[in-house]
C-alpha positions as CSV (number, residue, x, y, z in Angstrom):
1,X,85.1,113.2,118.3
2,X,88.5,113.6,117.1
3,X,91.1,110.8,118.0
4,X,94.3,111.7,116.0
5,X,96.6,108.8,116.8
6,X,99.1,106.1,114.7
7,X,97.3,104.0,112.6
8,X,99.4,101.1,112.5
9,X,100.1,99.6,108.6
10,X,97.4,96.6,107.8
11,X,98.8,93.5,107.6
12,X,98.1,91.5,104.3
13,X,96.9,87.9,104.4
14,X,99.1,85.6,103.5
15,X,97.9,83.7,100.0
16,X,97.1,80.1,100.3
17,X,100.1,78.2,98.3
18,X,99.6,74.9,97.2
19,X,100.8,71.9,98.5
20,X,104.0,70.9,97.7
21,X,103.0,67.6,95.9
22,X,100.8,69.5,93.9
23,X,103.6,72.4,92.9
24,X,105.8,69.7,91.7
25,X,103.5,67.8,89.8
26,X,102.7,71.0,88.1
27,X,106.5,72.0,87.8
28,X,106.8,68.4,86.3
29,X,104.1,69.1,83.5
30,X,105.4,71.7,82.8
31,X,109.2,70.6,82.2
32,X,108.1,67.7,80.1
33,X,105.3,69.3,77.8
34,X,108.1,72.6,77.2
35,X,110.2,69.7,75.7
36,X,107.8,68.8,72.5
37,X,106.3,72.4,72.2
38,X,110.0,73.2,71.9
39,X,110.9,71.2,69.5
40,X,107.6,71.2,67.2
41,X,107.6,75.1,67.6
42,X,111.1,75.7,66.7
43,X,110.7,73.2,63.5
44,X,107.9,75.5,61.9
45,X,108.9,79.0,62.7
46,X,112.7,78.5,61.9
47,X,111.4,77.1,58.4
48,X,109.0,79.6,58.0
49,X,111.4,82.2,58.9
50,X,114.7,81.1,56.6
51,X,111.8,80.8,54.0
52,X,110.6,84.0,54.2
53,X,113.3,86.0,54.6
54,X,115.6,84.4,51.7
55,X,112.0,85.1,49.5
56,X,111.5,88.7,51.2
57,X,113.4,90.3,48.2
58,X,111.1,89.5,45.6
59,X,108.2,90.3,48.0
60,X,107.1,86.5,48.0
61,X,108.9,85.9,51.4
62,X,106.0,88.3,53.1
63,X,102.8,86.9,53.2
64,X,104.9,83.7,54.0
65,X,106.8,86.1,57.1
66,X,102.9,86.5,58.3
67,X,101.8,83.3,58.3
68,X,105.0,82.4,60.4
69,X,104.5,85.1,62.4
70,X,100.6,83.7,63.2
71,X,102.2,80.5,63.8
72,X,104.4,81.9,66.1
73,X,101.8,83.7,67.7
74,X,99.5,80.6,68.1
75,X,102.6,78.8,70.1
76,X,102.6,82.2,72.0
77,X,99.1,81.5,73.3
78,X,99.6,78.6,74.4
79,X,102.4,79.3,76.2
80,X,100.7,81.7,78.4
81,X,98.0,79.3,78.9
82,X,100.7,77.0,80.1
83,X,102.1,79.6,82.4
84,X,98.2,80.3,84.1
85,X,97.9,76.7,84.7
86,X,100.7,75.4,85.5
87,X,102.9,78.6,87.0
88,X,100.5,80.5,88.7
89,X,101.4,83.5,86.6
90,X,99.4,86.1,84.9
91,X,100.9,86.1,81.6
92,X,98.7,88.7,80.5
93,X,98.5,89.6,76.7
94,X,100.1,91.9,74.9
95,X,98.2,94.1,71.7
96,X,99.0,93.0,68.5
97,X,99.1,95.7,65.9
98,X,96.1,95.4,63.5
99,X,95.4,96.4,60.2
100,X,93.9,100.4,59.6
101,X,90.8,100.4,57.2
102,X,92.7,102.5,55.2
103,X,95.9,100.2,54.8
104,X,97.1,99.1,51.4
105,X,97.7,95.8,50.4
106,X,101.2,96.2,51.0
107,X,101.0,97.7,54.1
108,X,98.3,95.2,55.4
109,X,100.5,92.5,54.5
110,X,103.4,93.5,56.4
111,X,101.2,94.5,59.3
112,X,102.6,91.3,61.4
113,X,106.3,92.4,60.5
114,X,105.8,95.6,62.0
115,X,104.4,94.2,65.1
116,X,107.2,94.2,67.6
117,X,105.2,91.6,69.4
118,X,105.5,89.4,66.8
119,X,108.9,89.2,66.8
120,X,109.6,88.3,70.2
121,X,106.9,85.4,69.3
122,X,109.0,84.3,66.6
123,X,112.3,84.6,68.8
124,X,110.4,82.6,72.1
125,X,109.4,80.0,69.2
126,X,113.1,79.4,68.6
127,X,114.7,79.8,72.2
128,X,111.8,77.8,73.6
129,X,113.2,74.3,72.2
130,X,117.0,75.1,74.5
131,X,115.0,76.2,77.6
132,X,112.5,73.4,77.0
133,X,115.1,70.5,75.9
134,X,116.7,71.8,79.4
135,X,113.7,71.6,81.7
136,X,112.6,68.4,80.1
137,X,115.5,66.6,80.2
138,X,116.2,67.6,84.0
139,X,112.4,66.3,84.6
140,X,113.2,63.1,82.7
141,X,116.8,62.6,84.0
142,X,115.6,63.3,87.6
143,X,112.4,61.2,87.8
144,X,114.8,58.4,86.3
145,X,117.3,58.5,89.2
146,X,113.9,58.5,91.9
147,X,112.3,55.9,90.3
148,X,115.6,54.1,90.1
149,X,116.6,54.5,93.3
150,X,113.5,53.7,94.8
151,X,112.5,50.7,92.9
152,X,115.9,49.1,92.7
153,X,115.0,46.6,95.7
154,X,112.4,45.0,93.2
155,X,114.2,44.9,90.1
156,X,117.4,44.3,90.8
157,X,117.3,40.4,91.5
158,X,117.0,39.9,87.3
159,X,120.3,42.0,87.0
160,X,123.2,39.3,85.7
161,X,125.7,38.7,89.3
162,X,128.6,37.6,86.9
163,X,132.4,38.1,88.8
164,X,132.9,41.0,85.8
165,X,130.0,43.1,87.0
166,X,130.1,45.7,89.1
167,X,127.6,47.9,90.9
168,X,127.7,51.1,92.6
169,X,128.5,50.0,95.7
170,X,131.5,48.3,94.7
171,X,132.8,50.9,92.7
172,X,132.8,53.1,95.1
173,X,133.9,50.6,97.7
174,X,131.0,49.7,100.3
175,X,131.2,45.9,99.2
176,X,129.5,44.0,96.2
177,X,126.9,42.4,98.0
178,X,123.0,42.9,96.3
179,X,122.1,44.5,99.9
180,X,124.8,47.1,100.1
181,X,123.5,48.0,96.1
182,X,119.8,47.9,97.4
183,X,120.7,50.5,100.1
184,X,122.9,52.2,98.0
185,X,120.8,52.8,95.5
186,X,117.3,53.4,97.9
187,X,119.1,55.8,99.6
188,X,119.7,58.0,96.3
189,X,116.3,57.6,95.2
190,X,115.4,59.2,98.9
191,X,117.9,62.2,98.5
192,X,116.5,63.1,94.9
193,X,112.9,62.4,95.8
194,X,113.8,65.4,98.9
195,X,115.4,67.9,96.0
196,X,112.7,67.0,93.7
197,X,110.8,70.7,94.4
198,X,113.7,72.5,94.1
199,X,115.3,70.9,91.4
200,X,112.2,70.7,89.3
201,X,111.2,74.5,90.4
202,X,114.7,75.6,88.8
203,X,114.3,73.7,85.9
204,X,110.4,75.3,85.4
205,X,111.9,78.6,86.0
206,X,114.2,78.9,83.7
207,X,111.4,77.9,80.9
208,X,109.1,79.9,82.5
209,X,111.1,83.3,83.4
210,X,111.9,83.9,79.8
211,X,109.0,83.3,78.7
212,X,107.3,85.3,80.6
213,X,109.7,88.2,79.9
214,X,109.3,87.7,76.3
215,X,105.6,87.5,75.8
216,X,104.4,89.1,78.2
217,X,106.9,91.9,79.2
218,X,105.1,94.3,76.5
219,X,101.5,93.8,78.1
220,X,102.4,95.0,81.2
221,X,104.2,98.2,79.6
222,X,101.1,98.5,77.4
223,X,98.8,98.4,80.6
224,X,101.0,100.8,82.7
225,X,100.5,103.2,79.7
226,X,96.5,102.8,79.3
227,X,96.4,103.7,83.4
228,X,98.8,106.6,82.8
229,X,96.6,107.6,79.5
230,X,92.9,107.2,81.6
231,X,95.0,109.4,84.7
232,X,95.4,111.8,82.3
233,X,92.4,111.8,81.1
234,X,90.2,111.9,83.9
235,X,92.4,114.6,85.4
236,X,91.2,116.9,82.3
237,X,87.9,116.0,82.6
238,X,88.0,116.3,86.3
239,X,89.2,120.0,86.2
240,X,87.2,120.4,83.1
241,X,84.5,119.6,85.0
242,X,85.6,121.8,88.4
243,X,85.8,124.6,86.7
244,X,82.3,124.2,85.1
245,X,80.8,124.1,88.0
246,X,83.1,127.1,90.1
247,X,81.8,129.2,86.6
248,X,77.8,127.8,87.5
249,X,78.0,128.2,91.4
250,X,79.6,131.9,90.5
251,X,76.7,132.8,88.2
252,X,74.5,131.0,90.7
253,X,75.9,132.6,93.8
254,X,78.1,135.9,94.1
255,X,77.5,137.3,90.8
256,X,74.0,137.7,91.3
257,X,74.6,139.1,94.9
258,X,76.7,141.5,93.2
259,X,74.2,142.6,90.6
260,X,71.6,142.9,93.2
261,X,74.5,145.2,95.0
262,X,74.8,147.2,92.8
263,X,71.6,147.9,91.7
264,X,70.5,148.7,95.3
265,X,73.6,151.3,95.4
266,X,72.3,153.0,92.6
267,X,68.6,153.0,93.7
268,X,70.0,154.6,97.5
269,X,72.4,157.4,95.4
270,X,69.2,158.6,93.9
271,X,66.9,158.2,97.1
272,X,70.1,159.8,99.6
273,X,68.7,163.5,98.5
274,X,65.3,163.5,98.7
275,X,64.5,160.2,101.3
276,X,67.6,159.6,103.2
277,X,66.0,157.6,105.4
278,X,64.7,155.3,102.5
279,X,68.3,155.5,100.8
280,X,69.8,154.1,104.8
281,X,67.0,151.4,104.4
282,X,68.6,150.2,100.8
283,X,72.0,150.5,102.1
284,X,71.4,148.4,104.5
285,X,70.0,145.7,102.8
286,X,73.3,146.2,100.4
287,X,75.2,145.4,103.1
288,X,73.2,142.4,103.5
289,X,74.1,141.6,100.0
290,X,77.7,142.6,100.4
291,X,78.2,139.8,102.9
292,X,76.6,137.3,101.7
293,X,78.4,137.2,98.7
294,X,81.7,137.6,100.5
295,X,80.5,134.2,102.6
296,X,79.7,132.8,99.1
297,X,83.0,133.8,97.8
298,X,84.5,132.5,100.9
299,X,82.9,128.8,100.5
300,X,84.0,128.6,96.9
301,X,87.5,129.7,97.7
302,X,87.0,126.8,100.2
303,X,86.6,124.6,97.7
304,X,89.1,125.5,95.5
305,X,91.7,125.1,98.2
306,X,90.9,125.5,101.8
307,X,93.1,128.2,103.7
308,X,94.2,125.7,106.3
309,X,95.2,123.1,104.2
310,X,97.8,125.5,102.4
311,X,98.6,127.2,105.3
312,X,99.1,124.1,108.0
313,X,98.7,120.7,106.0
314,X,96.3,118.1,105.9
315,X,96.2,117.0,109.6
316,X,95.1,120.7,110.8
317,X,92.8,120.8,108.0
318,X,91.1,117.3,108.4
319,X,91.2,118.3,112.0
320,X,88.6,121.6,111.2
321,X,87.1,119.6,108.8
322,X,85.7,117.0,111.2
323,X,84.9,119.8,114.1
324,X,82.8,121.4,112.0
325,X,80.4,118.2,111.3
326,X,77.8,117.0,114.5
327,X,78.9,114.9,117.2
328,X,80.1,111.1,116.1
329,X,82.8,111.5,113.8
330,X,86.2,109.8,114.7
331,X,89.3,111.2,113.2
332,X,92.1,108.8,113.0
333,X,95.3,109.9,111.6
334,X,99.0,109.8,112.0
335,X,100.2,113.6,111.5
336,X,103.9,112.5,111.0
337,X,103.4,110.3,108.5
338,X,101.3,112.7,106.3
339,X,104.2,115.3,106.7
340,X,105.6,116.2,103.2
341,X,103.1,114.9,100.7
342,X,103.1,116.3,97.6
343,X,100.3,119.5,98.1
344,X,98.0,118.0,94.9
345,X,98.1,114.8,96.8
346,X,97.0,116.7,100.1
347,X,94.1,118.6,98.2
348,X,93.1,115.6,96.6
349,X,92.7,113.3,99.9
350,X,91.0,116.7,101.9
351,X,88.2,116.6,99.2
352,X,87.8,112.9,99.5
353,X,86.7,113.5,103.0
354,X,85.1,116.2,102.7
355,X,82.9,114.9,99.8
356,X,82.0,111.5,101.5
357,X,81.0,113.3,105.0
358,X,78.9,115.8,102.7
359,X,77.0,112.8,101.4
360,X,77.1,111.0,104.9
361,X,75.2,114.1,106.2
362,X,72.9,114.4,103.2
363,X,72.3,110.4,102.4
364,X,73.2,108.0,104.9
365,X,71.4,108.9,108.1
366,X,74.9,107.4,109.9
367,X,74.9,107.8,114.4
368,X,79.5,106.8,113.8
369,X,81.3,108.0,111.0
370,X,84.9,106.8,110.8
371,X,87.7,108.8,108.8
372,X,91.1,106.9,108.6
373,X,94.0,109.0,106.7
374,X,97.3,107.5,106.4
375,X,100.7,106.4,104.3
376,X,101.8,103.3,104.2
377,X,104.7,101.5,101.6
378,X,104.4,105.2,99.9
379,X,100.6,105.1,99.6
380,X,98.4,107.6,101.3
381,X,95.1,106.0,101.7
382,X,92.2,108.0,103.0
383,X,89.0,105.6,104.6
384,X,85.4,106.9,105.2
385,X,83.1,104.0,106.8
386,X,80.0,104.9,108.7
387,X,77.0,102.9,109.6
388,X,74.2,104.4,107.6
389,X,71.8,103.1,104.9
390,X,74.4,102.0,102.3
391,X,73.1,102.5,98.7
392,X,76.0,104.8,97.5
393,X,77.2,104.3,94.2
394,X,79.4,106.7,91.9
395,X,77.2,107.1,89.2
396,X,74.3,108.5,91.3
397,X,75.4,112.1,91.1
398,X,76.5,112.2,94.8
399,X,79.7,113.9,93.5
400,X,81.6,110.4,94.1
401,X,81.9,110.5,89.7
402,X,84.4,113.3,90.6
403,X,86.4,112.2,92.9
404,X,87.1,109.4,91.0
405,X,87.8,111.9,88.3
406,X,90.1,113.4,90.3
407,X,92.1,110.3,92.4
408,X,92.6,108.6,88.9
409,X,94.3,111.4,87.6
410,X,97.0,110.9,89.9
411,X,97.0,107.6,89.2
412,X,95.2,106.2,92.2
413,X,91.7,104.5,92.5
414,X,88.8,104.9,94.7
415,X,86.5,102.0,95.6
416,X,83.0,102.4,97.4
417,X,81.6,99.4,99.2
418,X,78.0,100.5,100.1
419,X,75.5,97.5,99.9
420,X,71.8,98.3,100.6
421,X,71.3,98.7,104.4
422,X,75.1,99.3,105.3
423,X,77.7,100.1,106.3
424,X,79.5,102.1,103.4
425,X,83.0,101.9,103.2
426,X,84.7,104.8,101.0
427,X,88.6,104.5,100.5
428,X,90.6,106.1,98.6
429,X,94.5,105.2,97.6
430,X,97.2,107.5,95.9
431,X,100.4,107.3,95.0
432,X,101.9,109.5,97.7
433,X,105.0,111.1,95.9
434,X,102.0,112.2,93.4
């Protein structure tokens, strides 16, 4: 059964946040521990770094540079540790270069002043006691005026009431009575206890966003490269490994047909004079030959690129695709959306259907079969889920080792949920602009 309607765009869940007590206790950790880090980190590595670079001439300066750099590095850690616990931030880590076996002294001694990485250690190590004098001080100063304001009703009868003092309220002229100060001063410890998350947010962020810039920036670039290397890796080994078996199911297949063909040609040229009705007997089983190679030829072409797909798209193709399977498939697509993909990304999401319904017929022993193509927030995301046995996994040999060959190398991923029993879930998700 075909349905081919809108699928409408999933709806993520929205993350649990915490509670705002808890966000600004942590935002108030981590203001007033940024303040001693700041100062103790910024103490050894400037040192360390006017050490060693006044030193670097006579080549002294460099093993002190490393160790520097090291200490820089260990403040680094902890900093990202401080930005998972507190911040609810990855912070992931960045490579550091490392020494080669076949380094020299000089050049494994200078290995850490090489290191990019490093330096943006050493330059958070310095920068970090401003932005952390900053956020402390604001968590200090504004925890002061709450508690202040808040407690001033208990404290404030062992304040001196002499005629040459003055409070708050009188200066600003509400009176000089102690209950015009109490209220006063309660009703500023209210207002800065409200701006308390926001005020203590501001002052995490501005530790936090640079640091996070700094020392982690270069992970993330490091990471989108190793994804872009592996895509282009498993796309080699994908065709690698797609032409290796069109060359087997040709040698398998057509070429023997052909061999056979022409060996029966030859046998009826030499009968056709002396036993033509033995020579129309070996011509015809030639034919026989003929076609089945040209249906042969005609499935691998299939596979290489169907006919519809170039000719008509991925809708008219998926369309065919599911017709030509038994009764209980349900096709659910929205043809408009998947207008105008890239054709690599329309090949590669027709053989992700076509391989998981070639293993739902030959594994799964599924009654509903469910094939979900769409694009959504430039993704196109092709879903197979049927009710059958479950058990599928890609390193079985079902062929699902190739299509993740082949979604990775345009830099998608393909997950297989298929627990013993059922149901399997298949999907698929490219970047649609390829």
């Amino acid at each position: 059964m075909i349905e081919t309607d809108v699928m409408e765009t999933p709806v993520d869940e929205h993350p649990s946040h915490r509670g705002v007590l808890r966000r600004v206790g942590a935002d108030t950790a981590y203001a007033l521990t940024a303040l001693p880090l700041g100062v103790v980190s910024f103490s050894l590595v400037l040192t360390g770094l006017v050490t060693g670079l006044s030193l670097v001439w006579m080549v002294a300066g460099l093993p002190v540079l490393a160790v520097t750099a090291y200490v820089a590095r260990g403040f680094a850690h902890a900093e990202r540790l401080r930005l998972r616990m507190f911040q609810d931030r990855e912070a992931p880590t960045p490579d550091y270069l490392r020494r080669g076996p076949d380094d020299g002294w000089l050049r494994r001694l200078t290995t850490t002043s090489r290191d990019p990485q490093s330096w943006l250690d050493m330059g958070w190590s310095l920068l970090a006691f401003v932005t952390g004098l900053f956020a402390g001080l604001v968590a200090i100063v504004w925890w002061g005026i709450v508690l202040n304001g808040l407690t001033y009703w208990f404290w404030q009868q062992w304040l001196p009431d002499g005629p040459d003092q003055q409070g708050l309220a009188e200066l600003i002229g509400l009176g000089d009575s102690r209950s015009a100060e109490i209220w006063l001063n309660s009703l500023v410890g209210v207002v800065a206890l409200l701006l308390a998350p926001w005020v203590l947010r501001f002052a995490a962020l501005v530790h936090a966003s640079l640091a996070d810039v700094m020392l982690s920036s270069r992970a993330s670039l490091q990471a989108e490269l190793r994804r872009a290397a592996g895509g282009r890796d498993a796309a080699r080994q994908g065709e690698a490994a797609s032409l290796r078996r069109l060359e087997r199911d040709i040698h398998d297949g057509p070429q023997q047909r052909m061999v056979r063909l022409a060996m029966d040609l030859g046998r009826a040229r030499q009968q056709i004079e002396h036993d033509p009705a033995l020579a129309r007997a070996t011509l015809d089983v030639a034919y026989g030959h003929a076609r089945e190679a040209i249906d042969e030829l005609r499935a691998l072409s299939r596979g290489i690129a169907p006919p519809l797909l170039v000719d008509r798209g991925l809708a008219p193709a998926l369309e065919e695709l599911v017709a030509r399977h038994d009764e209980g498939v349900t096709l659910q697509l929205d043809p408009d959306s998947l207008r105008g993909l890239a054709p690599h990304v329309e090949t590669c999401l027709y053989f992700v259907v076509a391989e998981a319904m070639t293993n739902v017929a030959k594994h799964a022993a599924a009654q509903e079969v469910v094939v979900a193509v769409r694009v959504a927030g430039g993704t196109a995301v092709a879903e197979v889920s049927d009710d059958g046995v479950g058990g599928a996994h890609p390193g079985k040999g079902s062929g699902l080792a190739g299509l993740e060959q082949r979604v990775q190398g345009l830099g998608g991923t393909l997950s297989v949920a298929s627990p013993i029993g059922g149901p399997t879930v298949l999907r698929a998700e490219v970047p649609a602009a390829g």
